[in-house]
FITIDO-854392 format. One record per residue (C-alpha): residue number from 1; residue in three letters; x, y, z. Coordinates in Angstrom, 2 decimals. Last residue first. Layout:
FITIDO-854392
<tilo><n>NUM</n><res>ALA</res><u>X</u><v>Y</v><w>Z</w></tilo>
...
end
This chain:
FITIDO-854392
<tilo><n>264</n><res>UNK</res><u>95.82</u><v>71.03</v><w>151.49</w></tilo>
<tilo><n>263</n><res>UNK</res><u>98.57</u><v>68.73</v><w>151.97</w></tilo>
<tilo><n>262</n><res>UNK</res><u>96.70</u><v>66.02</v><w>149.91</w></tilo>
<tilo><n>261</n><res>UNK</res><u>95.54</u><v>68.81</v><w>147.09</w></tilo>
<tilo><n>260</n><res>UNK</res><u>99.29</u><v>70.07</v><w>146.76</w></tilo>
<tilo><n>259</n><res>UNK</res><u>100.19</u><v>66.35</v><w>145.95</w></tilo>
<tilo><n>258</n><res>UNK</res><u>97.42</u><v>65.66</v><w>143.86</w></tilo>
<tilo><n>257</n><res>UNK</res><u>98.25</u><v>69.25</v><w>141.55</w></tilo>
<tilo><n>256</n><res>UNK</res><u>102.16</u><v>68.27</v><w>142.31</w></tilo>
<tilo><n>255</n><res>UNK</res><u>102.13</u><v>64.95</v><w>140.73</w></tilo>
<tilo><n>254</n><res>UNK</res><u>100.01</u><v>65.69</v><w>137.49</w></tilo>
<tilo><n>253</n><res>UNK</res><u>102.26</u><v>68.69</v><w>137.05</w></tilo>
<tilo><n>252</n><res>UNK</res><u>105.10</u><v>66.47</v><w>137.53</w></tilo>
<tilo><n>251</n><res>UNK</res><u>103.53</u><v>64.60</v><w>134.79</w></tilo>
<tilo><n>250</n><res>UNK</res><u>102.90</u><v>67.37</v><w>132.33</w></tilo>
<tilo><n>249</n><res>UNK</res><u>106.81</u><v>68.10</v><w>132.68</w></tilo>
<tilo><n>248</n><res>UNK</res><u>107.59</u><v>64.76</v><w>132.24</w></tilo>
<tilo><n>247</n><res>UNK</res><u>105.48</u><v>64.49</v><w>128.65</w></tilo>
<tilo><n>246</n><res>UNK</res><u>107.18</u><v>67.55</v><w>128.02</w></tilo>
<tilo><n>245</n><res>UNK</res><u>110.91</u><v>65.88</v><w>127.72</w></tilo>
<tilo><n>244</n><res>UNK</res><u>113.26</u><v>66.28</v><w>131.03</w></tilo>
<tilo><n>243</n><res>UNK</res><u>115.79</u><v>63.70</v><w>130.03</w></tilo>
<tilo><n>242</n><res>UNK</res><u>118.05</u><v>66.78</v><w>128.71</w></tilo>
<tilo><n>241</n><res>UNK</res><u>117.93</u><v>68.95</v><w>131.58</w></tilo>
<tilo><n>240</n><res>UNK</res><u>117.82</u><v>72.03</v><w>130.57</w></tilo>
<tilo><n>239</n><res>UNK</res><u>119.38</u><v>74.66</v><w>127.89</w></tilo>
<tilo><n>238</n><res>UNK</res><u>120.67</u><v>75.84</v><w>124.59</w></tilo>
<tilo><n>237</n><res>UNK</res><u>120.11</u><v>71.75</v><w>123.21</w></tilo>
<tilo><n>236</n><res>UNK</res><u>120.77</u><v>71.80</v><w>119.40</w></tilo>
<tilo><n>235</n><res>UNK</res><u>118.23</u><v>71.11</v><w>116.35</w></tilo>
<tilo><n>234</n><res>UNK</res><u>119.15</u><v>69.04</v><w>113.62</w></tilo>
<tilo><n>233</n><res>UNK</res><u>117.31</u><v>71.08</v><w>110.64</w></tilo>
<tilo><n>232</n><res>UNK</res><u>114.20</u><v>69.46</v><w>108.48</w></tilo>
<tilo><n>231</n><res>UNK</res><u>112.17</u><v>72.48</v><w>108.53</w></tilo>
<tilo><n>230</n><res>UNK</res><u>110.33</u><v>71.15</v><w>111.56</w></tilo>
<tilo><n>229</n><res>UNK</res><u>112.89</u><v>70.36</v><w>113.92</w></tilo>
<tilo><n>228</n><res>UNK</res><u>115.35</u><v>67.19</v><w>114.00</w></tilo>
<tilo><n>227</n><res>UNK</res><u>117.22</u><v>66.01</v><w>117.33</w></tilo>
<tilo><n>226</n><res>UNK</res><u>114.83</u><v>67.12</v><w>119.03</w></tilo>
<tilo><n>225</n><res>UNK</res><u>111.88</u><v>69.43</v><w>118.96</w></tilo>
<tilo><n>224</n><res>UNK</res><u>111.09</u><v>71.44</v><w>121.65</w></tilo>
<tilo><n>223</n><res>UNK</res><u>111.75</u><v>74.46</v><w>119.85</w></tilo>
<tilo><n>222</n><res>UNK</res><u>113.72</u><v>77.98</v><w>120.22</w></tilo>
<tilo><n>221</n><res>UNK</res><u>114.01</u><v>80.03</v><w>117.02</w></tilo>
<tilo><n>220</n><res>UNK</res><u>116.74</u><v>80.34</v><w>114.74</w></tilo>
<tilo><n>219</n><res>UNK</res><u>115.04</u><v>79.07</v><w>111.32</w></tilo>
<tilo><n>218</n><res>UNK</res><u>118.45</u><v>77.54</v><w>110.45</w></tilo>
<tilo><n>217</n><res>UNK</res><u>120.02</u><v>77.43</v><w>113.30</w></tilo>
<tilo><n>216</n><res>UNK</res><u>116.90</u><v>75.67</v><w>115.56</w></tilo>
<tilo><n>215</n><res>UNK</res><u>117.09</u><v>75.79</v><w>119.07</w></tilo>
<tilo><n>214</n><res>UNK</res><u>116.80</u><v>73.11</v><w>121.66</w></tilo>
<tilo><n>213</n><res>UNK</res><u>114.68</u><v>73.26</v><w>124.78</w></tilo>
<tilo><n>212</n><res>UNK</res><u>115.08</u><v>70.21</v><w>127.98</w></tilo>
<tilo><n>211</n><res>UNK</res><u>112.71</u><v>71.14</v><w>131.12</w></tilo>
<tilo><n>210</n><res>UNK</res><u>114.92</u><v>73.24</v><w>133.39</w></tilo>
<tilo><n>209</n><res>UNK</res><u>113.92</u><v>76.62</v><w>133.69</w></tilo>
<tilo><n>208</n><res>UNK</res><u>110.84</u><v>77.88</v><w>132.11</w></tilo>
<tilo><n>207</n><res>UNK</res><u>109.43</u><v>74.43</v><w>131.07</w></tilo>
<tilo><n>206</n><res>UNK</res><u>109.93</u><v>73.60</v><w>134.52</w></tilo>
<tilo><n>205</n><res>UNK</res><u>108.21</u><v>77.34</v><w>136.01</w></tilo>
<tilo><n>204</n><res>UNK</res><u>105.46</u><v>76.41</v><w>133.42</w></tilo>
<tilo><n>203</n><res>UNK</res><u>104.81</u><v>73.04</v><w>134.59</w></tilo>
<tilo><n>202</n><res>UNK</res><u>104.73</u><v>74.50</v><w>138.58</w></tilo>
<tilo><n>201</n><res>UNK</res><u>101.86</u><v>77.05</v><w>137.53</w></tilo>
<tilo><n>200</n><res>UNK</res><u>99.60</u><v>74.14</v><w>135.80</w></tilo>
<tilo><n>199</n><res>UNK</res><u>100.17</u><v>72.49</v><w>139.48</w></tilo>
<tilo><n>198</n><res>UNK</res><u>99.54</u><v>75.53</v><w>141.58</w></tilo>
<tilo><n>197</n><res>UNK</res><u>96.20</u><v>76.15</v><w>139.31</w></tilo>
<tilo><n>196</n><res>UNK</res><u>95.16</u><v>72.44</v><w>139.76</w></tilo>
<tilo><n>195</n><res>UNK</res><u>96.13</u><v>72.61</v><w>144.09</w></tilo>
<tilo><n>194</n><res>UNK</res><u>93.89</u><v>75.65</v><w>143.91</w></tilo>
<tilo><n>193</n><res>UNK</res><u>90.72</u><v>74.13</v><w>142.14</w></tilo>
<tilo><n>192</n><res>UNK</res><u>90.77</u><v>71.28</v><w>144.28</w></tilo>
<tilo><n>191</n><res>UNK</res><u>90.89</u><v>72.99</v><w>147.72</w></tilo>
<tilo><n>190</n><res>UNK</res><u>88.78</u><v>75.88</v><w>146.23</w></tilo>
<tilo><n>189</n><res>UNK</res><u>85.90</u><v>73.44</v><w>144.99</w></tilo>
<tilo><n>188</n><res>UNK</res><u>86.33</u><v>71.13</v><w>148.20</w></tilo>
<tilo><n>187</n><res>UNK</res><u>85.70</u><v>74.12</v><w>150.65</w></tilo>
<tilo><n>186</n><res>UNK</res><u>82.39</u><v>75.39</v><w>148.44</w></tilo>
<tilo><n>185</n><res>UNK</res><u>80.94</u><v>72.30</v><w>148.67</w></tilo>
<tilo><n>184</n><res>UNK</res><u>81.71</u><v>72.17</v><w>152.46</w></tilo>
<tilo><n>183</n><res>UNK</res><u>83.90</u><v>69.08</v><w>154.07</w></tilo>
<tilo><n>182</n><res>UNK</res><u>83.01</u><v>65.47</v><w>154.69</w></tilo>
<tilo><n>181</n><res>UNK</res><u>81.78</u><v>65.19</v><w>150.87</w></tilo>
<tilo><n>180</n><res>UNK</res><u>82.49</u><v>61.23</v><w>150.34</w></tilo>
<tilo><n>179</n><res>UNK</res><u>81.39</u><v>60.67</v><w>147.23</w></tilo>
<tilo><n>178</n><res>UNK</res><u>82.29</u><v>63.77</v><w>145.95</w></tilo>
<tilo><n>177</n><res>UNK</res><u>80.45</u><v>64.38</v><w>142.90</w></tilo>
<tilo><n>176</n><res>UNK</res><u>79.23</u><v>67.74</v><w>143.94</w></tilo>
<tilo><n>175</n><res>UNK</res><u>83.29</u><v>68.61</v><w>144.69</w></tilo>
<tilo><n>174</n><res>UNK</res><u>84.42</u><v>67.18</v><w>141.65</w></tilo>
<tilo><n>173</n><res>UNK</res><u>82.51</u><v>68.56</v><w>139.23</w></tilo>
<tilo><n>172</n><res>UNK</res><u>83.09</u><v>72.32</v><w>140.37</w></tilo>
<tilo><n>171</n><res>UNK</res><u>86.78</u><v>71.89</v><w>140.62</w></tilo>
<tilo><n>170</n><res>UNK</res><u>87.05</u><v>69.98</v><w>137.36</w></tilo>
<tilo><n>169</n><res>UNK</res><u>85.72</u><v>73.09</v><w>136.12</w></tilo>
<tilo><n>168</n><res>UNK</res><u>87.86</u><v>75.19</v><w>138.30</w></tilo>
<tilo><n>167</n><res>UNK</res><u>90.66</u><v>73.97</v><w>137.25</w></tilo>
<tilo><n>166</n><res>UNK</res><u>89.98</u><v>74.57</v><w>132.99</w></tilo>
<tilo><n>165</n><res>UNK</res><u>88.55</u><v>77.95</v><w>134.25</w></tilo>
<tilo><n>164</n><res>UNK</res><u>91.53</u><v>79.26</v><w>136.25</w></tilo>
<tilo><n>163</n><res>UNK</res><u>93.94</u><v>77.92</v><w>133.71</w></tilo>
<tilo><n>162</n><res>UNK</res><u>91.92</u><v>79.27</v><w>130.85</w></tilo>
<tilo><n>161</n><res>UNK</res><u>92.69</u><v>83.27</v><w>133.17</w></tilo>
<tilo><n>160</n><res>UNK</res><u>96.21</u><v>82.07</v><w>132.82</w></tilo>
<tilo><n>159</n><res>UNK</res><u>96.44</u><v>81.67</v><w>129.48</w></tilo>
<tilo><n>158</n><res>UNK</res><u>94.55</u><v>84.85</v><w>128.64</w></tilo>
<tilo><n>157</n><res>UNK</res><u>96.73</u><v>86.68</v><w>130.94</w></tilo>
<tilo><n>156</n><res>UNK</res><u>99.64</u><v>85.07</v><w>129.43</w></tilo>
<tilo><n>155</n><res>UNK</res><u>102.53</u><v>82.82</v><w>130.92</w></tilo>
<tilo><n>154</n><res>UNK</res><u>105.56</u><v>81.43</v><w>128.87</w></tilo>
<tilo><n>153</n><res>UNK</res><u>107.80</u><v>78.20</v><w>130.50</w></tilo>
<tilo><n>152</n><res>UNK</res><u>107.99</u><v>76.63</v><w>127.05</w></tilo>
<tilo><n>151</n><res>UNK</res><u>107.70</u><v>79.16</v><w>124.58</w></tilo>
<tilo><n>150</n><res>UNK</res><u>104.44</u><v>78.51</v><w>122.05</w></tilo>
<tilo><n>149</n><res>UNK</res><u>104.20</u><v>82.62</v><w>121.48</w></tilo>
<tilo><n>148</n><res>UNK</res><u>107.25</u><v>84.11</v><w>121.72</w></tilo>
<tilo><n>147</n><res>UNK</res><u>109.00</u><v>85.61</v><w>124.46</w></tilo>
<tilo><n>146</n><res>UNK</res><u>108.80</u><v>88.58</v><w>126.55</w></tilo>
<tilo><n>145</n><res>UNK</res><u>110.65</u><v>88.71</v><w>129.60</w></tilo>
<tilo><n>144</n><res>UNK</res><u>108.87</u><v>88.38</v><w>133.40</w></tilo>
<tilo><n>143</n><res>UNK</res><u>111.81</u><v>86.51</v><w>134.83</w></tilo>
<tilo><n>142</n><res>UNK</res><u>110.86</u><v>83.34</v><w>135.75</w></tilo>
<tilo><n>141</n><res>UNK</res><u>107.03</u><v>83.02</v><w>134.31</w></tilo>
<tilo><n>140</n><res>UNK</res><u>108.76</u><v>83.91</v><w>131.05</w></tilo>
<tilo><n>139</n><res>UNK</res><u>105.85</u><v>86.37</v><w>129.43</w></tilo>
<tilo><n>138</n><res>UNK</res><u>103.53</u><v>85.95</v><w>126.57</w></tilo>
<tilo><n>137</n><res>UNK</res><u>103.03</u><v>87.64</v><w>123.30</w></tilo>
<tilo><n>136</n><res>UNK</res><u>100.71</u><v>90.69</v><w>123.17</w></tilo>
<tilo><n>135</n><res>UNK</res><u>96.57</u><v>90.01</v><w>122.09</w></tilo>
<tilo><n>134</n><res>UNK</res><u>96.46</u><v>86.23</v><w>123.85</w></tilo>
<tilo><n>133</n><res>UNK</res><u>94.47</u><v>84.17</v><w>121.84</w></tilo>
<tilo><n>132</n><res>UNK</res><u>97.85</u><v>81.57</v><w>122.32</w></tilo>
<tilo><n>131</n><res>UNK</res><u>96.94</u><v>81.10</v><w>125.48</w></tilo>
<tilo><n>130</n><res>UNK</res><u>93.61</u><v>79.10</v><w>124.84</w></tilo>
<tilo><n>129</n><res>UNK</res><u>95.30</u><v>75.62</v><w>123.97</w></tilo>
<tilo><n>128</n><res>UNK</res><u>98.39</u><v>75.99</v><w>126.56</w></tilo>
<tilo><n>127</n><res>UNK</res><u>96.35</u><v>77.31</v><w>129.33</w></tilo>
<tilo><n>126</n><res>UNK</res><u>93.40</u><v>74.90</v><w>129.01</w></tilo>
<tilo><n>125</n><res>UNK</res><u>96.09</u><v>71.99</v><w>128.71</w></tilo>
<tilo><n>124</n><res>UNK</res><u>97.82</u><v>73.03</v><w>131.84</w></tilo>
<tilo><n>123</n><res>UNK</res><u>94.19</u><v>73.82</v><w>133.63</w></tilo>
<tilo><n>122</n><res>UNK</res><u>93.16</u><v>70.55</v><w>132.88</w></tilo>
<tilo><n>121</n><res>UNK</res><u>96.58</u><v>68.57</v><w>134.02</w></tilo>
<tilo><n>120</n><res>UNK</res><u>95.75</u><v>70.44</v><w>137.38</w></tilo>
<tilo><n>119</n><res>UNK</res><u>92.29</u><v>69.73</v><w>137.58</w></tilo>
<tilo><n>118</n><res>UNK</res><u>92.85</u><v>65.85</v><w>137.15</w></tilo>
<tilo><n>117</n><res>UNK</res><u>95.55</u><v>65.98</v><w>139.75</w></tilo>
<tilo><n>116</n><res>UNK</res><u>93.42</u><v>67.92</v><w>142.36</w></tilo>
<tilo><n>115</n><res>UNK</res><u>90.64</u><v>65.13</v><w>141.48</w></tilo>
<tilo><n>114</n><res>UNK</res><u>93.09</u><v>62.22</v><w>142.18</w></tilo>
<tilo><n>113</n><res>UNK</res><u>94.37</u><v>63.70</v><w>145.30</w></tilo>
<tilo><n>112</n><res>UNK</res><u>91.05</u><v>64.48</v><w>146.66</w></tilo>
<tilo><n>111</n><res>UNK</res><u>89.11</u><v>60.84</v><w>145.55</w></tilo>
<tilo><n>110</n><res>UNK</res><u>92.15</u><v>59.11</v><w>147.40</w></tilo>
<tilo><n>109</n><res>UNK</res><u>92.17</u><v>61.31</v><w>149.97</w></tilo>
<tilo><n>108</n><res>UNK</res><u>88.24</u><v>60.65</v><w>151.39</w></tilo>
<tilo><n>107</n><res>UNK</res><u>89.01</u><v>57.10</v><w>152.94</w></tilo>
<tilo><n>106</n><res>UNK</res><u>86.26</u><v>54.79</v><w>152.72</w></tilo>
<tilo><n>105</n><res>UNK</res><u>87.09</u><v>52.66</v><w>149.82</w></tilo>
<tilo><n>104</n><res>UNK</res><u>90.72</u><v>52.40</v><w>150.96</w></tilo>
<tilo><n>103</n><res>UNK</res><u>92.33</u><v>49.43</v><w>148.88</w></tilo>
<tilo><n>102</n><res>UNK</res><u>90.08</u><v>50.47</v><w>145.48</w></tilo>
<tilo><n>101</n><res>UNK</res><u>90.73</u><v>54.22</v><w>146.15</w></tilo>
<tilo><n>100</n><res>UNK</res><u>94.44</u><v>53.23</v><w>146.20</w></tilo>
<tilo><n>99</n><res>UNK</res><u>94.06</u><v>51.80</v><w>142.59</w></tilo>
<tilo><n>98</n><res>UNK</res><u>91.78</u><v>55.25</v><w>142.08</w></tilo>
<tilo><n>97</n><res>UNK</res><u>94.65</u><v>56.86</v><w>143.21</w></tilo>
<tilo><n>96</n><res>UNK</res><u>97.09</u><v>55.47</v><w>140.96</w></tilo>
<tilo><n>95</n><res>UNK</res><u>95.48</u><v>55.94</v><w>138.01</w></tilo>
<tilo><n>94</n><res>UNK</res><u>94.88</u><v>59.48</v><w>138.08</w></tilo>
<tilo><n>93</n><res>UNK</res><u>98.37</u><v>60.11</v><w>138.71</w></tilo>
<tilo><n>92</n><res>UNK</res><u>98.68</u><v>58.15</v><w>135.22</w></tilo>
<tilo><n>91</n><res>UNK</res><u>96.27</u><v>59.89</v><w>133.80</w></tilo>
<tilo><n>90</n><res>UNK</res><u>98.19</u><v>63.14</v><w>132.06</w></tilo>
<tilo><n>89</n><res>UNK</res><u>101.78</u><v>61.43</v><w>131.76</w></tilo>
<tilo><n>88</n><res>UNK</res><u>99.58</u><v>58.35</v><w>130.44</w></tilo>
<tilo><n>87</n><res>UNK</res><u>98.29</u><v>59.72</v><w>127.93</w></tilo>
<tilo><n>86</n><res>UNK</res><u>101.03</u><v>61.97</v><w>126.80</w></tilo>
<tilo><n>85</n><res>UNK</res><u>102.84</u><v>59.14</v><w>126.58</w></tilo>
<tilo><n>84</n><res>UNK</res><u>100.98</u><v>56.69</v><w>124.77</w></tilo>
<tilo><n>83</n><res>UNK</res><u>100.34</u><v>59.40</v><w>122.12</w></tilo>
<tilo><n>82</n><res>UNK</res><u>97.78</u><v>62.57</v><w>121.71</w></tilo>
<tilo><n>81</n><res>UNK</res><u>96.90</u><v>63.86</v><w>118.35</w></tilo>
<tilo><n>80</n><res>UNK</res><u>97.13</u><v>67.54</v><w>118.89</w></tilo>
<tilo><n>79</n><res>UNK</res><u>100.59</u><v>68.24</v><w>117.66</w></tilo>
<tilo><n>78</n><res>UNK</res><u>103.98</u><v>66.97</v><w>119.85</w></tilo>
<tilo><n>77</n><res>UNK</res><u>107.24</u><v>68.91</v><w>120.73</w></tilo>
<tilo><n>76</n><res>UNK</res><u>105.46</u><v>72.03</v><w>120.44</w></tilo>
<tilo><n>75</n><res>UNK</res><u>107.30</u><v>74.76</v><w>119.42</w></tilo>
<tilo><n>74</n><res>UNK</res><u>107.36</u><v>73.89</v><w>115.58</w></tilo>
<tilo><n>73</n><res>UNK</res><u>103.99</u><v>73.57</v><w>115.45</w></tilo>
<tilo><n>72</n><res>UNK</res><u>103.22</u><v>77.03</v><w>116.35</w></tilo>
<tilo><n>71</n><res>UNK</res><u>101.56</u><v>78.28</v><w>112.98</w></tilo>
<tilo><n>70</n><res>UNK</res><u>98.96</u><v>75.33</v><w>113.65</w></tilo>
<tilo><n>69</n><res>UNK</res><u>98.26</u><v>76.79</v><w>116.93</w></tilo>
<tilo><n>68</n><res>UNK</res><u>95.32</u><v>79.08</v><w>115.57</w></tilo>
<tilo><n>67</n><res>UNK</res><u>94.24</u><v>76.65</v><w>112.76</w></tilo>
<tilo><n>66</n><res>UNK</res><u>93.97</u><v>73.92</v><w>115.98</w></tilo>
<tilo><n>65</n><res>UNK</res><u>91.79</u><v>76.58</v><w>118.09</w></tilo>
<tilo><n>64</n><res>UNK</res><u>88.28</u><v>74.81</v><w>117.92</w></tilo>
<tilo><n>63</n><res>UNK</res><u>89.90</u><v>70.56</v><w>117.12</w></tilo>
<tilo><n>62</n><res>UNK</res><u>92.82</u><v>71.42</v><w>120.61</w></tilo>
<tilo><n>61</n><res>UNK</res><u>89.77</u><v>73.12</v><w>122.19</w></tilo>
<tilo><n>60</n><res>UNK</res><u>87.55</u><v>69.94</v><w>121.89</w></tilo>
<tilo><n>59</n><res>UNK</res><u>90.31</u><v>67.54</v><w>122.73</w></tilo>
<tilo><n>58</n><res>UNK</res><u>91.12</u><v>69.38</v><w>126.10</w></tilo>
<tilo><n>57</n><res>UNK</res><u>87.14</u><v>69.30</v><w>126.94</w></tilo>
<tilo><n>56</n><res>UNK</res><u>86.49</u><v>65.95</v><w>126.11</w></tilo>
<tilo><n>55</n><res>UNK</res><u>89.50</u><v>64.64</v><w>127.82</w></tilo>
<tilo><n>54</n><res>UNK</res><u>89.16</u><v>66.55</v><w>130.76</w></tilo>
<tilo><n>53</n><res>UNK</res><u>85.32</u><v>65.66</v><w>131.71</w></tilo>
<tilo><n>52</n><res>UNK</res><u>85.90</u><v>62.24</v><w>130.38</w></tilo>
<tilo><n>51</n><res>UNK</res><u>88.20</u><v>61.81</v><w>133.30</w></tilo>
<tilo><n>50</n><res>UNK</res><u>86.11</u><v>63.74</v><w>135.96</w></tilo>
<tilo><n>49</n><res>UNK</res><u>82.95</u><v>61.82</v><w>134.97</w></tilo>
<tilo><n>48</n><res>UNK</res><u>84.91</u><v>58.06</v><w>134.86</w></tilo>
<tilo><n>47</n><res>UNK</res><u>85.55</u><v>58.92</v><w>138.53</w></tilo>
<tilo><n>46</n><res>UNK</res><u>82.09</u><v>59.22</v><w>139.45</w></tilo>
<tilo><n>45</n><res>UNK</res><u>81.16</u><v>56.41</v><w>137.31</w></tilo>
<tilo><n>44</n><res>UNK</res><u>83.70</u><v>54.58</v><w>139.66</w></tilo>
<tilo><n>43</n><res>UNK</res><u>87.05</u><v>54.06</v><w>141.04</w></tilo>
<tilo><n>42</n><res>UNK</res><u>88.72</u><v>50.85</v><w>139.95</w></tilo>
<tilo><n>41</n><res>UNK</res><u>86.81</u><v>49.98</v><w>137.01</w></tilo>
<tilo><n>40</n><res>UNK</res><u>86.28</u><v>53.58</v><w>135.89</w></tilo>
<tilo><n>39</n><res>UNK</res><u>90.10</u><v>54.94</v><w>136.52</w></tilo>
<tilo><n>38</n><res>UNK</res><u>91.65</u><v>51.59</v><w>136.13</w></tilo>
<tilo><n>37</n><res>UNK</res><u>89.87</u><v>50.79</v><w>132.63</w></tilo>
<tilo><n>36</n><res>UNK</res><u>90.08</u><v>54.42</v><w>131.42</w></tilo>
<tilo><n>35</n><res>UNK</res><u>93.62</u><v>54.73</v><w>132.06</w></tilo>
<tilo><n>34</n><res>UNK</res><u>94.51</u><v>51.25</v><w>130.25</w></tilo>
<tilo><n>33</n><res>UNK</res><u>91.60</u><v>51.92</v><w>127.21</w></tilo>
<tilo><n>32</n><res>UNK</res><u>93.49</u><v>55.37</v><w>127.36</w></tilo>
<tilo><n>31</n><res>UNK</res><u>97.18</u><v>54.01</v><w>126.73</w></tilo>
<tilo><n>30</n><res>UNK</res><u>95.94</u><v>51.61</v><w>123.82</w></tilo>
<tilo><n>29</n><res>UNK</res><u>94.71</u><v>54.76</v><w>122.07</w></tilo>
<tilo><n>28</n><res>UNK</res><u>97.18</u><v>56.97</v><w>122.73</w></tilo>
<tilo><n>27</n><res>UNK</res><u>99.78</u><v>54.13</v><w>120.79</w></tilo>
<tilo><n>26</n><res>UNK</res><u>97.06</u><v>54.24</v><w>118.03</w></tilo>
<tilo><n>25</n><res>UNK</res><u>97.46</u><v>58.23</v><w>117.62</w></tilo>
<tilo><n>24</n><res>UNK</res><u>94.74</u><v>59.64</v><w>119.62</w></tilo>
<tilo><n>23</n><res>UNK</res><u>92.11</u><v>62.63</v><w>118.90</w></tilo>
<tilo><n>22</n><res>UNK</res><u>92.26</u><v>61.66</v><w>115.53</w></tilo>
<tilo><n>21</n><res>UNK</res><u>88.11</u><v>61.29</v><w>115.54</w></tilo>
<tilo><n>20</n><res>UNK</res><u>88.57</u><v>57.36</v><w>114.84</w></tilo>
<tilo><n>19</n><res>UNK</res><u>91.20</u><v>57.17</v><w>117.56</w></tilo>
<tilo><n>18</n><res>UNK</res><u>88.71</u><v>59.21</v><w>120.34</w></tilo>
<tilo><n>17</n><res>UNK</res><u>85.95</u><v>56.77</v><w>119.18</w></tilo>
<tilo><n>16</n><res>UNK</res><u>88.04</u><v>53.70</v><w>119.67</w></tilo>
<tilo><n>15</n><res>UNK</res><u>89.29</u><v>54.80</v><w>122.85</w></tilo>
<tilo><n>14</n><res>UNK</res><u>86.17</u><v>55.93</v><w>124.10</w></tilo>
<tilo><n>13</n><res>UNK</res><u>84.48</u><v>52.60</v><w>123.72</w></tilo>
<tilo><n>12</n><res>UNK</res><u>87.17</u><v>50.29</v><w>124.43</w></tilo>
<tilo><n>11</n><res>UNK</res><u>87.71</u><v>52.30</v><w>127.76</w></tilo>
<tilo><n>10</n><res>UNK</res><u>83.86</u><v>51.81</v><w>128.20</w></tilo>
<tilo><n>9</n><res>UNK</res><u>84.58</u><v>48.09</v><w>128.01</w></tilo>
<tilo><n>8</n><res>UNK</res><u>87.15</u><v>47.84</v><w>130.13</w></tilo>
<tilo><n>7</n><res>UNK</res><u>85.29</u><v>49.74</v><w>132.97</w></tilo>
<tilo><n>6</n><res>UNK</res><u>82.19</u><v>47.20</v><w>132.48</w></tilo>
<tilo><n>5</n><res>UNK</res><u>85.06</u><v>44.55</v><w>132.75</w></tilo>
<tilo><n>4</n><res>UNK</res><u>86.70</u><v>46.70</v><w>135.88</w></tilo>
<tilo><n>3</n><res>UNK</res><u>83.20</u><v>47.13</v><w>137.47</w></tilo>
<tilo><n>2</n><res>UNK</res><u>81.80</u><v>43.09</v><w>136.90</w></tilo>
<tilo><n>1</n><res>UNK</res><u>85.34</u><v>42.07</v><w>138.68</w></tilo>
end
């Protein structure tokens, strides 16, 4: 009970910070005191590490390269102040395993699954913030054609190269914080780092193919917006599944980086 109060309060902490820097709308806000609370009451300072680790980092390039993206605002379904449901579609994998961490203290997959998730939504965020540096415009991970920058489902080598880095940071940390370390450094950093870059890889091949894209006819030009884009323009869906939003893609991305990590 002293953990998950001491957990609360941190949450409180961040959360306030993180909403007075615009980093979180107020909805974000009340999602990451939940997330925070579970993840450090439930799991640990070790835990807490890996969370802040990501949220820092992803918050700090979204403030370095926001000029940069600005001019892609009306691709992206949501702009760098992060709500409820972004939160949660990036911690709520997180969550769950440090709940299950809390029922099986001495098994290792909790901490595995919940790190390979945390790498995974890290290298998606890394790869969608630093991407757009890319020199040429980006490629459909499907069928290799080149898109615009901001399309849902694009890959770039720059994006994919901040992919590498954004897992393999979380990689790094993870595997020396490992409270359990019954396999090699080196062993959990690849295991962890590879199930974050297979994750990122499996949002883009969604957003390539069936996460939900509208277009624009007045400005003509693909958006995740719906129903009303940028310039004011009811948008219409060209293809997708409709309930498949971003903030489900970034789950499932959540769900297959811990899900590739437990296999592994």
């Amino acid at each position: 009970m002293q953990q998950l109060l001491l957990g609360l309060l941190f949450a409180l902490i961040i959360a306030f910070l993180a909403y007075r820097a615009r980093s979180l709308s107020r909805s974000g806000a009340y999602a990451a005191v939940l997330v925070g609370t579970l993840i450090f009451g439930l799991g640990g300072w070790q835990w807490a590490i890996i969370l802040l680790t990501f949220f820092i980092s992803s918050s700090a390039l979204t403030r370095l390269f926001g000029k940069r993206k600005a001019a892609l605002n009306e691709k992206f379904e949501k702009g760098g102040q992060r709500d409820a449901a972004q939160v949660l579609a990036n911690g709520a994998v997180a969550s769950l395993f440090a709940g299950l961490h809390f029922f099986f203290p001495t098994a290792s997959w909790p901490w595995l699954a919940f790190a390979a998730s945390m790498a995974a939504v890290n290298a998606d965020t890394w790869a969608t913030e630093l991407g757009v540096l890319n020199p040429v415009p980006p490629r459909l991970i499907t069928n290799g054609k080149s898109v615009d920058r901001g399309t849902s489902g694009a890959i770039s080598f720059y994006g994919t190269l901040s992919s590498l880095a954004g897992a393999a940071l979380i990689g790094i940390l993870a595997a020396i914080l490992d409270p359990h370390s019954r396999s090699s450094l080196i062993t959990r950093f690849l295991l962890i780092t590879l199930a974050g870059i297979t994750g990122a890889l499996f949002d883009s091949l969604l957003g390539a193919s069936v996460q939900a894209i509208y277009r624009c006819p007045r400005c003509d030009k693909e958006t995740e917006h719906h129903p009303v884009h940028t310039c004011g323009a009811e948008t219409a869906q060209v293809r997708g599944w409709k309930w498949l939003d971003n903030d489900i893609v970034n789950l499932a991305c959540a769900i297959m980086g811990a899900a590739i990590g437990l296999v592994l």
